[in-house]
C-alpha positions, 0 to 999 in steps of 0.5 A: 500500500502506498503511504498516506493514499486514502483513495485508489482507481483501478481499471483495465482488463486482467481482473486476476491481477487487479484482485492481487493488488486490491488484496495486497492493500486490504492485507496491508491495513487491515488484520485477518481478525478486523476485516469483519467489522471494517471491510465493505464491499459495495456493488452498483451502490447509491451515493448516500450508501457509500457516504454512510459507510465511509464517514463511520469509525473502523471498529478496533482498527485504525482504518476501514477499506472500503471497496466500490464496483460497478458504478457508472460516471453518475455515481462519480460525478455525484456532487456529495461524493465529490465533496466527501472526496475531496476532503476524505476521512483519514480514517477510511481507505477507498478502492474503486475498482472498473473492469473496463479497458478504458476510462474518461478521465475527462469528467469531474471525478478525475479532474478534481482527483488527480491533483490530490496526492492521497488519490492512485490512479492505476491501470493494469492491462492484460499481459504482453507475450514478451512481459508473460516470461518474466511474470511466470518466473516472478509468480513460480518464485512467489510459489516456491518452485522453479521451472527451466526456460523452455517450461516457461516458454510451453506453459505459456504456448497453453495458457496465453496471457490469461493470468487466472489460467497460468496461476491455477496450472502453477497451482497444479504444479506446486501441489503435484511436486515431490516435496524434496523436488521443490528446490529444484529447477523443473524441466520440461518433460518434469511439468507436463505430466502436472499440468491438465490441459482441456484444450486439444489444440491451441493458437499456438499449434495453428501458427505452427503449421502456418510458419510450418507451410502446412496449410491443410493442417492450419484449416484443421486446427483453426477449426478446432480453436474457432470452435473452442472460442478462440477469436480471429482477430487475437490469432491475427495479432500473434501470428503477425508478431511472427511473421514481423519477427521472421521477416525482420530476421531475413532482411538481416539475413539478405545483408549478410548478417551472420545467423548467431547475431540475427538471433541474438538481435531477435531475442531468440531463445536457445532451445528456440534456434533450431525451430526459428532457422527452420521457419527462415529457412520456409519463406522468402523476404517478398512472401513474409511481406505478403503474409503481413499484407495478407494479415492486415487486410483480413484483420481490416475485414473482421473489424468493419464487415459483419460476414462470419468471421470464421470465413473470413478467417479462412479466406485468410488461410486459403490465400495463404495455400497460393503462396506455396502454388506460386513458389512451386511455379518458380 
């Protein structure tokens, strides 16, 4: 908890994350035994509501935490909450917490607010693919365990940036291991038997067979994962970094750099190399173009056409199986 802050805004996507740090505050000021009589937590309520709660006196603690949900910019701008908060209780803590990713700090709430030195603002967004590696070592270590690089790197071909995903798998693997195996570092082929995966396949398979050049195998899997409720325009994101990434790699290559500096540049990792050269080895510095073209153009579709998008999707893939007709005619 930040000294002296009596009022926090939290918003963003990844609701487990957020849950944490609520958590980490209410811990952080009130003891297991107090949370009864001065902990609230209050959802869609009215204003006069809150200011009942947050002008009353914690009960055998020095404050109370008071936690608000689910209100709209009427409640914000709400003239005596507005007041109240300007001149908050010493007394009281408030998390306000917005699961959206976006909010308007235009209106009054945030204009009277952000020049207060006892209000934090604080948006915790959902985890890039490069910021997922060092947060699975971080949270293993909170855990007491740890797990080798490649590990990392295949539970996070199966769990994504969902972080509620990658605790509960982390869970399983703590609960599943020896207790004199915890102080040591688990390999892969150590974690996959403690992991119970419900998917068959994932995102990741089909960009494999995508950067695999196996376009039969990409309609396959893709129905599989559209079916599962894997959304189009998330698969287009990741396997664009890809394509970027290989496309990147051989412009170097065409300059003559020399491979070990081209996946150094790239951040490949080394259990990683092989597999990398092999999809550099599959496509030209023209045909990783056109797929990034290709990949544009459909995300474009998916967001500004109502047609199906696993037609789209698959028009996609489709166009992508002319790209191995045309280097066959070469």
């Amino acid at each position: 908890m930040e000294k002296d802050t009596l009022v926090y805004f939290f918003y963003g996507e990844d609701d487990f994350r957020i849950a944490k740090e609520i958590e980490k505050i209410k811990s952080g000021i009130l003891k297991k035994e107090q949370t009864d009589f001065n902990f609230d937590r209050l959802i869609s309520p009215l204003p006069v509501d809150f200011l009942t709660i947050a002008n009353s006196y914690p009960v055998l603690s020095e404050k109370r935490v008071i936690q608000v949900e689910d209100f709209d910019g009427s409640f914000l701008n709400d003239t005596e909450l507005l007041d109240y908060l300007n001149s908050p209780s010493p007394s009281t803590v408030i998390i306000f917490y917005d699961n959206s990713p976006k909010i308007n700090e235009n209106i009054k709430f945030f204009k009277e607010l952000k020049t207060k030195n006892y209000f934090k603002l604080h948006k915790i967004r959902l985890l890039y693919e490069n910021e997922l590696f060092s947060y699975i070592r971080n949270l293993s270590k909170e855990k007491g365990i740890k797990i080798s690089d490649e590990a990392v790197y295949y539970l996070i071909r199966y769990t994504g940036n969902n972080t509620v995903n990658i605790d509960n798998e982390l869970n399983k693997i703590v609960s599943g291991i020896k207790p004199e195996n915890k102080s040591k570092e688990l390999s892969v082929n150590e974690l996959k038997p403690l992991l119970a995966f419900s998917k068959t396949f994932t995102i990741f398979d089909f960009i494999d067979k995508i950067l695999d050049r196996d376009i039969r195998g990409a309609f396959s899997i893709f129905g599989v994962i559209y079916n599962d409720g894997e959304e189009p325009v998330k698969i287009i994101s990741v396997l664009y970094n890809e394509a970027r990434k290989l496309h990147k790699a051989k412009v170097q290559e065409s300059s003559g750099m020399d491979f070990e500096t081209i996946l150094r540049i790239n951040g490949v990792l080394p259990f990683l190399k092989k597999k990398f050269l092999k999809n550099l080895s599959l496509f030209s510095v023209h045909e990783l173009k056109r797929i990034m073209e290709l990949l544009g153009e459909t995300d474009f579709r998916l967001k500004t056409t109502s047609h199906p998008q696993n037609l789209i999707f698959e028009e996609f893939i489709f166009k992508l199986g002319f790209l191995d007709i045309s280097r066959n005619l070469r």
